[in-house]
C-alpha positions in Angstrom: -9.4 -13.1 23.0 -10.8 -11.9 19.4 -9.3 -9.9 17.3 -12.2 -7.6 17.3 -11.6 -7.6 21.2 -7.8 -6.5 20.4 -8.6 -3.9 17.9 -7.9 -1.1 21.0 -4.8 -2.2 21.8 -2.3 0.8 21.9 0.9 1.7 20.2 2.7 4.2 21.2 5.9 3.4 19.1 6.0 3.0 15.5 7.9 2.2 13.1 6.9 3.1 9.3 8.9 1.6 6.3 7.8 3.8 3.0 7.2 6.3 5.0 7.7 9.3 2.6 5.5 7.3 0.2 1.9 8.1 -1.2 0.2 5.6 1.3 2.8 5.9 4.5 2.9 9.1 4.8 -0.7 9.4 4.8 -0.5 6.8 7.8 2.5 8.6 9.6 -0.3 11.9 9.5 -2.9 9.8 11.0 -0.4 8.6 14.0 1.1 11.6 14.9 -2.3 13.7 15.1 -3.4 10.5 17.4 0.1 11.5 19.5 2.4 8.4 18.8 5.9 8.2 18.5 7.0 7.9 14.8 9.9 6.9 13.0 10.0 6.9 9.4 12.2 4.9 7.0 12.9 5.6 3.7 15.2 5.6 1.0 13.6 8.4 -1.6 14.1 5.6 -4.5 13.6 7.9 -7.6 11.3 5.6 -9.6 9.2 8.6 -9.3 10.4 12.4 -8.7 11.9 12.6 -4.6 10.9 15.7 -4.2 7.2 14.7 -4.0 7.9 12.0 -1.4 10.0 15.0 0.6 6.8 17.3 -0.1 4.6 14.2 2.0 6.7 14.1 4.9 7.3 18.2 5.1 4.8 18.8 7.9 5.5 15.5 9.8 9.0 16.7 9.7 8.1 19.8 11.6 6.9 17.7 14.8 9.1 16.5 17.5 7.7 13.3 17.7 8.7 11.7 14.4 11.7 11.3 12.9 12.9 10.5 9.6 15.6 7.8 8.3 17.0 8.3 5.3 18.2 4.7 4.1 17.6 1.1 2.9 16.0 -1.8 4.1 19.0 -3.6 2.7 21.2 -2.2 5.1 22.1 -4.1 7.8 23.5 -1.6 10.2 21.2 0.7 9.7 18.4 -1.9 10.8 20.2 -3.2 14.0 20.9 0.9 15.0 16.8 1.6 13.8 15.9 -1.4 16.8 18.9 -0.6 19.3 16.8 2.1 20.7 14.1 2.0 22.6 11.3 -0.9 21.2 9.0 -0.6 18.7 5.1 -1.4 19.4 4.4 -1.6 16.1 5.9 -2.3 12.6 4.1 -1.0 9.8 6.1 -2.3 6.8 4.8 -0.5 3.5 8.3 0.0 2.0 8.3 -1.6 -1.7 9.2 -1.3 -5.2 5.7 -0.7 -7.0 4.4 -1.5 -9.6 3.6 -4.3 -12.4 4.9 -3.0 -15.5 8.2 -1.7 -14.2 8.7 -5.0 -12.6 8.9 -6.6 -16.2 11.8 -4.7 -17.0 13.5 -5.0 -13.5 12.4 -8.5 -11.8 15.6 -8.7 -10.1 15.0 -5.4 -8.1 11.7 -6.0 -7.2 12.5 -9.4 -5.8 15.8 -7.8 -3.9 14.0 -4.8 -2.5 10.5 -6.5 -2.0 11.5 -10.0 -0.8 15.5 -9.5 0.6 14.2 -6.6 2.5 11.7 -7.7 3.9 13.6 -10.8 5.1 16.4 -8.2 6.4 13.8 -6.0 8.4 12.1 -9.3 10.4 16.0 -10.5 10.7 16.9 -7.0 12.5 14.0 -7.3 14.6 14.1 -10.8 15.7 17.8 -10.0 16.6 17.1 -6.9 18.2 14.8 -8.7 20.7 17.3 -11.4 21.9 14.5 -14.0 21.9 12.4 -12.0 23.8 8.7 -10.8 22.7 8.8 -9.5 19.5 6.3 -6.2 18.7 3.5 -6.6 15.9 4.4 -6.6 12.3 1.6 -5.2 9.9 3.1 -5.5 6.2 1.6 -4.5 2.9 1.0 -6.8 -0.1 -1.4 -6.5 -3.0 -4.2 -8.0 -4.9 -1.7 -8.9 -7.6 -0.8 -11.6 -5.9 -4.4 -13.1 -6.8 -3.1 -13.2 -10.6 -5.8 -13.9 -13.3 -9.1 -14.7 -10.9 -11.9 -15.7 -12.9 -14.1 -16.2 -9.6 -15.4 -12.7 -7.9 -14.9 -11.7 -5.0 -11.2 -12.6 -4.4 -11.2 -14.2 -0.7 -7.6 -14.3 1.2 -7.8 -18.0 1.2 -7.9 -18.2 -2.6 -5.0 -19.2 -5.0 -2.5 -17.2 -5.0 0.3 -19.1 -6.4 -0.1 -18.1 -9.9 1.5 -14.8 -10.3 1.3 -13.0 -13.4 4.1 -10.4 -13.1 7.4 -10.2 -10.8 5.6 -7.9 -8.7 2.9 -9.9 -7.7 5.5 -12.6 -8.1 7.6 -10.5 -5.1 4.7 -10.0 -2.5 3.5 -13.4 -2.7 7.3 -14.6 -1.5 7.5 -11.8 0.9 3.9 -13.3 2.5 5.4 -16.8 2.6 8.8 -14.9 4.4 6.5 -13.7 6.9 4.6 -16.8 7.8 8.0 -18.3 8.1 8.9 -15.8 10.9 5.9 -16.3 12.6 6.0 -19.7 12.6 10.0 -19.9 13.8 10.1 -17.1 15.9 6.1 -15.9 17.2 6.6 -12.7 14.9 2.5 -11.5 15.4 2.2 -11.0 11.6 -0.9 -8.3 9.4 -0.2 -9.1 6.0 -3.0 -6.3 4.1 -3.6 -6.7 0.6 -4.1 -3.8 -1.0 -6.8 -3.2 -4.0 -5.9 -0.5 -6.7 -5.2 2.5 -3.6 -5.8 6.2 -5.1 -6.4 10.0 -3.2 -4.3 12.8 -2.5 -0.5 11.8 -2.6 -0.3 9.2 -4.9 1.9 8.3 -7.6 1.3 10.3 -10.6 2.1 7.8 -13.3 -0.5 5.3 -11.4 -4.0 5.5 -13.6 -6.3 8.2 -11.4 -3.6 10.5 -10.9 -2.7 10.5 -14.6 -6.1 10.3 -16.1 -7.1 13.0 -14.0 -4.0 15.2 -15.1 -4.5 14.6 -19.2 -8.4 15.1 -19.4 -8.2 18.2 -17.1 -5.8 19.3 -19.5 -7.9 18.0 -22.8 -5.5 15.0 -23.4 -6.3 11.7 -24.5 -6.7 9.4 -22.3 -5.2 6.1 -22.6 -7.2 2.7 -22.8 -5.4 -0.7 -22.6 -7.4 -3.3 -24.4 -11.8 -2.7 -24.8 -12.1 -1.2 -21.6 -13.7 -4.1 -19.7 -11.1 -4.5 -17.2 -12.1 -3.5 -14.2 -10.2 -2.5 -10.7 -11.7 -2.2 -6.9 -10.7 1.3 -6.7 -9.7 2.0 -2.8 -9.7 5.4 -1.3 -6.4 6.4 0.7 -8.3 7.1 3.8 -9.8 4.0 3.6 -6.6 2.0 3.6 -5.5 4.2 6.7 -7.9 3.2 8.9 -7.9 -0.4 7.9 -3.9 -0.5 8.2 -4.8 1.3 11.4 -7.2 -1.5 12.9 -5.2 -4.2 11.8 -2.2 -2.5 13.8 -4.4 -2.8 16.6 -5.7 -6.1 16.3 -2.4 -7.6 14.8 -1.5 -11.3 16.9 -0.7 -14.3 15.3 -0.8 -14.5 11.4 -3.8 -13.1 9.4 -3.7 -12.5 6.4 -6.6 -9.4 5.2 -8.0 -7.8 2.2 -8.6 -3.9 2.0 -10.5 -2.9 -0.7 -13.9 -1.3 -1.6 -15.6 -4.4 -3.1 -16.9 -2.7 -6.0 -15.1 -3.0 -9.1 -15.5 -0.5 -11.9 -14.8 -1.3 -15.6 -12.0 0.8 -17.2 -13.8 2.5 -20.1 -17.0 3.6 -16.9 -13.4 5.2 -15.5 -12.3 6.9 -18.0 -15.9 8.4 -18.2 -16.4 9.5 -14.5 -12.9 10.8 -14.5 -14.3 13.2 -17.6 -17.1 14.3 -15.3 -15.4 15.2 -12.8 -13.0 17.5 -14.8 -16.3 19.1 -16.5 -15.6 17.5 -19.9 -16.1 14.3 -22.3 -12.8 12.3 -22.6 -11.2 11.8 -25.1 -9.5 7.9 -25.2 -6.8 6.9 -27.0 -6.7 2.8 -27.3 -4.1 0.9 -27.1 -3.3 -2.9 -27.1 -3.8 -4.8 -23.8 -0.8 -4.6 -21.2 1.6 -7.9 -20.6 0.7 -8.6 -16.8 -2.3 -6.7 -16.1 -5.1 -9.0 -14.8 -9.1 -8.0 -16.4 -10.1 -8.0 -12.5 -9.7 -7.2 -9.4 -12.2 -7.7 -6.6 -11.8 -8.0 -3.0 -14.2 -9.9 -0.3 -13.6 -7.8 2.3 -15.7 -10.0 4.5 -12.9 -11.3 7.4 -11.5 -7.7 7.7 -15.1 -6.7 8.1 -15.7 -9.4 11.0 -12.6 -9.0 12.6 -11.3 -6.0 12.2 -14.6 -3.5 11.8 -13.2 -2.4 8.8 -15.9 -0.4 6.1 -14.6 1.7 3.3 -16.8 5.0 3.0 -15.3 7.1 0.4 -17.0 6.7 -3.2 -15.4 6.5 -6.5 -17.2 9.8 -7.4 -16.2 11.5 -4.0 -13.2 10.4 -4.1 -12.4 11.5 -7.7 -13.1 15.0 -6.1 -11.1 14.9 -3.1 -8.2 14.2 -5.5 -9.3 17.4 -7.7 -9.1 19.3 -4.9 -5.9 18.0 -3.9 -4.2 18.7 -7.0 -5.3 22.1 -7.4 -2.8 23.2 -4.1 -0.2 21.2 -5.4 2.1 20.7 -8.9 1.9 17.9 -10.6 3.3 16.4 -13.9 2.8 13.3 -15.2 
């Protein structure tokens, strides 16, 4: 059967790591209005403000069928309670430390939280099921892990062992932990890469969010390096419904990007976020960032063929939706 064929297979059951997060929540929203059974894990890490992630899950927290676990994927018991229970369909596994400049400062944690973790949740499950059939596991990682691609479009069976940062460093080992588990034990493994994610929800020191904030306000905007590097901007709802199809089509081990596929320069950024606030930006330049990479994008084309996934949302569309997000809500940056 092909995994376009699978794409409709139902879950009814799901488990969301990150759930309180910019991207999971937006998923645990999706899954809930389709009627599943949710439950949410999350451990409300303060590398940004908590009480944003708490603002995310407030409404999902209102309905009966989700629940919400405050904790770490580091703990052990809390994993073997999480899959005593009744079984999981699905695992959506989104829970991370984010991030490429942080991870300079903290390579430790983000190998601990992004590679140990993950290890402990497939462990957890894997025990849970007492060698019997284990449920899908869909699991984020990112374009980082692509490091400093000189050849466009980035295609999911390109190098990828030349990490430039400890982030990308992290979710290149947690992919390799997952193809282990699926090659020991059957675990049907998703592993998305994510390109450059933005919309309502998300971080606010990650570049949109911030950009946005200072030129609406008549701040200077800041600009690493000349302003040719260039990012495959990726609306949020977007990334849900890929995450979505890939749930549904998840058997075996794949391995998917989910971006837009078109790439815009930094400095064309900094000049459409200006637009969209009404005003001409003003740009403060700075020296080029340790660990960035001057490009990101993602052939999309496998997802496409097997998964029917097509991004919609424009840059310029989606720089609105954000405006109009952030009018309803207080942010700070």
């Amino acid at each position: 059967m092909s995994d376009s064929a699978l794409s409709t297979r139902p879950f009814q059951r799901v488990l969301v790591t990150g759930a309180a997060g910019f991207i999971g929540s937006s998923l645990v929203d999706r899954l809930l209005a389709e009627g599943c059974e949710v439950v949410g894990l999350d451990n409300f890490d303060p590398y940004y403000d908590p009480a944003l992630k708490r603002r995310n899950v407030e409404q999902a927290c209102q309905n009966p069928r989700f629940q919400l676990q405050e904790g770490d994927l580091l703990d052990r018991d809390l994993l073997a309670t999480l899959f005593r229970g009744e079984p999981f369909d699905v695992i959506v596994h989104l829970a991370a430390k984010a991030g490429v400049r942080p991870s300079l400062v903290d390579p430790e944690g983000y190998i601990r939280t992004n590679v140990a973790g993950t290890l402990r949740l497939m462990d957890a499950l894997r025990q849970a099921s007492g060698g019997g059939e284990l449920p899908r596991f869909v699991a984020a990682s990112s374009s980082s892990v692509y490091g400093a691609q000189s050849v466009a479009p980035f295609a999911e069976d390109a190098e990828t062992s030349r990490a430039v940062s400890p982030y990308a460093a992290s979710k290149k080992a947690m992919e390799v932990m997952a193809h282990t588990y699926h090659h020991l034990y059957r675990l049907p493994v998703s592993l998305l890469r994510f390109f450059t994610v933005y919309g309502p929800r998300q971080r606010p020191e990650m570049a949109i969010a911030r950009f946005l904030q200072l030129a609406s306000h008549g701040k200077p905007i800041p600009m690493f390096g000349d302003g040719a590097s260039a990012r495959d901007y990726t609306y949020i709802a977007d990334i849900v419904d890929g995450i979505h199809r890939a749930m549904g089509a998840c058997q075996s081990f794949h391995i998917y990007n989910l971006g837009n596929s078109t790439p815009v320069r930094l400095d064309d950024l900094i000049a459409a976020v200006g637009e969209a606030c009404g005003r001409q930006a003003q740009v403060q330049r700075l020296p080029d960032q340790p660990g960035d990479v001057p490009l990101t994008c993602a052939d999309v084309s496998r997802a496409q063929t097997e998964l029917c996934y097509a991004p919609q949302t424009t840059l310029v569309q989606g720089l609105k939706n954000y405006l109009s997000w952030s009018q309803t809500v207080e942010i700070s940056t």
